[in-house]
Structures are given as C-alpha cells and as structure tokens.
N, C-alpha and C positions, 0 to 999 in steps of 0.2 A: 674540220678542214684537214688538221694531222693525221687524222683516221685516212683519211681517204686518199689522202696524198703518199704514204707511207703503201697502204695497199695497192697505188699503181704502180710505187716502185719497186715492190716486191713484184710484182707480178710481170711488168716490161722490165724491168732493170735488171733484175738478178740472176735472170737464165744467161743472160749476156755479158756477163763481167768476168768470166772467167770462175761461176762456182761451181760446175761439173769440171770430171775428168774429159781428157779430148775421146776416148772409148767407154761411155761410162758402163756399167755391166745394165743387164736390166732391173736386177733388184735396188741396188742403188739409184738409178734414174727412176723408178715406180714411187721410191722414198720421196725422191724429190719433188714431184711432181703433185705428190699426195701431200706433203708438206705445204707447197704454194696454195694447192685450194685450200686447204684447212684456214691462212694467211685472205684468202679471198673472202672465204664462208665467216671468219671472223670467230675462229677456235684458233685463238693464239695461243693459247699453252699448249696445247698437243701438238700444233706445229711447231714452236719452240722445240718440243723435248726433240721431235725428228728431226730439224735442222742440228737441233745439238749432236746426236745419235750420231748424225752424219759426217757432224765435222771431226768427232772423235776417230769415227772410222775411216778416215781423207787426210791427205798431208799436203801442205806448204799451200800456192794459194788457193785450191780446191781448198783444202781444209778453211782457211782465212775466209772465204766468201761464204762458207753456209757456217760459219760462228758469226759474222756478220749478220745472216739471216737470221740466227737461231736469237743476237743480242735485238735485232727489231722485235720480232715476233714477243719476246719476253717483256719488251718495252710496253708493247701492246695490250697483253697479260696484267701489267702493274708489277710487276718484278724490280725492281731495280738494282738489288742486292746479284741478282742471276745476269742483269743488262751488262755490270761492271765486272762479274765474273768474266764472260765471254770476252770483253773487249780487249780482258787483261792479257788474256792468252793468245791476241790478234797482234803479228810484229808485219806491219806493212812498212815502204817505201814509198815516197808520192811518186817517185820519177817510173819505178817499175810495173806496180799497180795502182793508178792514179783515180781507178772507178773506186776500187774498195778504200782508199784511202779515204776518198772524200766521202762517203758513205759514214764508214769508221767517224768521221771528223762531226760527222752531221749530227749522228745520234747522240755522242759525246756532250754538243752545244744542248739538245733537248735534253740530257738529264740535268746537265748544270743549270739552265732556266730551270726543270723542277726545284730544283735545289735552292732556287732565289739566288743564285750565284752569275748574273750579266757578265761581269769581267770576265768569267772563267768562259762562258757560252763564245764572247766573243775573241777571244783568245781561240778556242778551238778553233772556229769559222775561219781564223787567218790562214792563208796561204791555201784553202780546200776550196775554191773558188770552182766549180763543175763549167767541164767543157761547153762548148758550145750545141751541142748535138745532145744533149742531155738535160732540156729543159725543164720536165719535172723537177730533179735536182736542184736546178738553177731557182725557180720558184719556191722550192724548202728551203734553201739556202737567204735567200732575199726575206722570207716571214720569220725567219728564226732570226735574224737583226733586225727583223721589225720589233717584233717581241721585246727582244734585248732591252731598245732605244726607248722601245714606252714605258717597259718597267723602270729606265732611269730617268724618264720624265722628256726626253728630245722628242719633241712632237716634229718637228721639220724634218729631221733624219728618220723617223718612225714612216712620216708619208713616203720620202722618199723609196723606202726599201720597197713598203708595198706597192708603189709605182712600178718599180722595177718585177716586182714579183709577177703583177701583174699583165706585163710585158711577155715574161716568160711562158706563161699559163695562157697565152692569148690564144692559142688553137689548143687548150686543152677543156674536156668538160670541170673539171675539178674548182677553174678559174671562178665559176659563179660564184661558190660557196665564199668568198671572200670579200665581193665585192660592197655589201652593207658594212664591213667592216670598214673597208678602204675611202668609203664616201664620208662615214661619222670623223673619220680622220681627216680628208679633207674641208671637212665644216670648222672642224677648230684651228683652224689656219688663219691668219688676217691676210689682207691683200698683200702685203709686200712679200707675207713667206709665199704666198704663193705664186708672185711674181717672181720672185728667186726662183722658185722650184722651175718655172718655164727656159730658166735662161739655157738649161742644156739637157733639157725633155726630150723623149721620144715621142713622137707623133698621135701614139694611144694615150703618153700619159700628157701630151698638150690638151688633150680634148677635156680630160678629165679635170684641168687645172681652169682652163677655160670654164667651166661648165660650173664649174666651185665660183671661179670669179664670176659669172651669172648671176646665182643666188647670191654672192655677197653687194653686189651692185643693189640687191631691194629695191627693184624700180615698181613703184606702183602703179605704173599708168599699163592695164592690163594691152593695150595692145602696143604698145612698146616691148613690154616684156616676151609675149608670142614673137612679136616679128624678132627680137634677138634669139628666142629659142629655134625657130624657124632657120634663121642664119647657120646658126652653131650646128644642125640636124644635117644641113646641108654640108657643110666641112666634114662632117666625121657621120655617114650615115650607116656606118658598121662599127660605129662603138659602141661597147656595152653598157654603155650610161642612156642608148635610145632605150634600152627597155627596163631598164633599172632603177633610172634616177629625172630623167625627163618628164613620164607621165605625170613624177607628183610636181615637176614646176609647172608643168600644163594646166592643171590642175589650180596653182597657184595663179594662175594667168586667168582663170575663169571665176575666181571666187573671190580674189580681191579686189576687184570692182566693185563688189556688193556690198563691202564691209562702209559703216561709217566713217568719213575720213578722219575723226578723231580716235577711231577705233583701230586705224591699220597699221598692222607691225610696224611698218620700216618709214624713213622718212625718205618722200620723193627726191630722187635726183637718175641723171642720166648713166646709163653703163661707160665706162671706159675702161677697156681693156688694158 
C-alpha cells in the first residue's frame, strides 16, 4: 500500500508543488521527468541519485522539492542513512511551502515507524495535516497514525484513522489495497467501540461500522440475516464493502443453515443496531 501510494505522489504530486524552475531549461526538465519514470518503473536508486543531482544543481525551493523527491525515492531504495541526509539539508516553512512541508513531515513519521519510534511519527504528523485538495496525501497521513495507534496497541483510534483514510482514498484506485486491512480491524472491535466510532462518522465510514455491527449481531436465522444484509445493500449500494466484505456474509447466510444447531458459531439473537 506504501509502495503505491508514495508512487502516485511522486507522480501527481510533485510536478505540482513547486519542484521545477518557473522556465525550466530542457536538460534539466528531461532530468526530471526521467527521474519520475524511473519513480514509476520502480528503479528507485537511479532516480534518487537524479533527483539528488537535481537538487544539487537548483536552489531554494526548487532545490527543497526534488531533495524531497530524491529523500522518497531513497526511502524506496532502503537508504535510510541517504533519507535523513536529504531531509537535513530541506529548511521549509509551513505557512510559505505548505505542500513540501507536509510531504517533508510525512516521510519523516515513516522513518520514525521504521525505527519503532510511535511518539516521534506522531509528533512529526502534528500540525502537517494536507489540504483538502490533496487527498492522496490526506490518506498517507490517516495510515501512518493508523500504524502509530496499532503499534501502541489503540485498536479504536487505529480504526478510526483507517476510516478516515478511507474516506480520503474513496475515488482513488489505491483505496482497495487497504481495505482487508480495514475490515480485520473492524472485527476486533466489540459493539460499543463500534457504536462510538458511529456517533460522528462519515457516511462511507457508517456503512462500514454498520456492516461490522451486522456480523457482530451473529444472527442465525439464515433469512433474517439476508433480509438485514439486503437492507444494509440498500443504504450504501456504492460502498466498497458490496464487493469486499458482503459476499462472504452472503455466503454465511446460505451455509449456516445447514450447520447442526449445536454446531453453529454464534448464539441466536436478533440484530440491533
């Protein structure tokens, strides 16, 4: 998911943030642009060393935005000693460069998770919150305090973030790669955290909370269970839990009928939302 999320921001994001010159020469824009595929094709050291090259050759925040390119790229690479090079030598402002800042800010939190270091990820994260028009962004930003929250054990803050990430990723392809993640997460929820998580949900993530509290209801009576999934299909028939996470209650809806009733998982009662 970091793979790929990372390569769509290099690829949309960083022609746009101000890391060319406003006239760039053409040998320099050829760099550039040979740089991004190599970032595409997934030859992240050769494109490291050209964004590096580049930034050498570039000043103030032309230079600041392809050292930012060149510390992804190297992050991608396995470099980390090169990551922290680069970053050291990045002097941003939030209020003047506010794309490169939060960028800066973002990769900073992914070394410190490598590092087993939560506090320090989430300390970076503060105040680098990506605009609204920057959604990828916003969706790296929401996994990387998912990550945080699970490495310290907050499974309720952990869903949340990926709710939210989710949200953000919701017109993007990237968003699938996420989503088994995001379900095994709301499975270990019990009703009430997931009743909390509804009280100030957005609409994608009510479906998903609903759809959890579904399965935790364990209703056996197989056409009880259809007509609630049927209902639920209904409210949200464009959310990606119809093709993700429905067929296999469908599925439970057809097969627990057969099972001996001393044999089946849950014990009957009614759904209450």
């Amino acid at each position: 998911m970091r793979i790929l999320l990372l390569l769509a921001l290099v690829a949309t994001l960083a022609s746009g943030c101000g890391t060319g010159p406003a006239r760039p020469d053409d040998e320099q824009l050829a760099a550039a642009e040979a740089a991004r595929a190599d970032m595409q094709a997934g030859n992240y050291a050769t494109a490291a060393e050209q964004f590096k090259q580049l930034a050498d050759e570039s000043r103030g925040e032309q230079a600041a935005g392809y050292r930012i390119d060149a510390a992804e790229a190297f992050f991608k690479a396995g470099d980390p000693g090169q990551v922290r090079q680069q970053l050291e030598r990045v002097e941003l402002e939030a209020e003047e460069q506010p794309l490169l800042f939060v960028r800066e800010r973002l990769l900073g939190a992914q070394l410190a998770l490598a590092d087993d270091n939560t506090e320090l990820a989430l300390e970076r994260l503060q105040g680098a919150y990506p605009a609204d028009t920057q959604p990828l962004l916003r969706g790296e930003y929401h996994l990387l305090r998912a990550r945080a929250y699970e490495t310290q054990g907050k499974t309720t803050a952990t869903v949340a973030e990926r709710l939210a990430a989710d949200y953000e990723l919701r017109e993007q392809t990237e968003r699938m790669e996420h989503l088994d993640t995001l379900w095994e997460d709301l499975r270990r929820l019990d009703r009430t955290e997931l009743n909390e998580l509804r009280k100030n949900a957005n609409p994608v993530a009510t479906g998903w909370l609903e759809l959890a509290l579904i399965e935790k209801a364990e209703l056996t009576d197989p056409a009880n269970l259809r007509r609630t999934l049927d209902d639920w299909q209904l409210q949200y028939p464009d959310h990606p839990g119809v093709e993700t996470v429905l067929p296999g209650l469908r599925s439970l809806a057809e097969n627990i009928g057969q099972l001996p009733k001393q044999d089946r998982p849950y014990p009957a009662f009614q759904l209450r939302l």
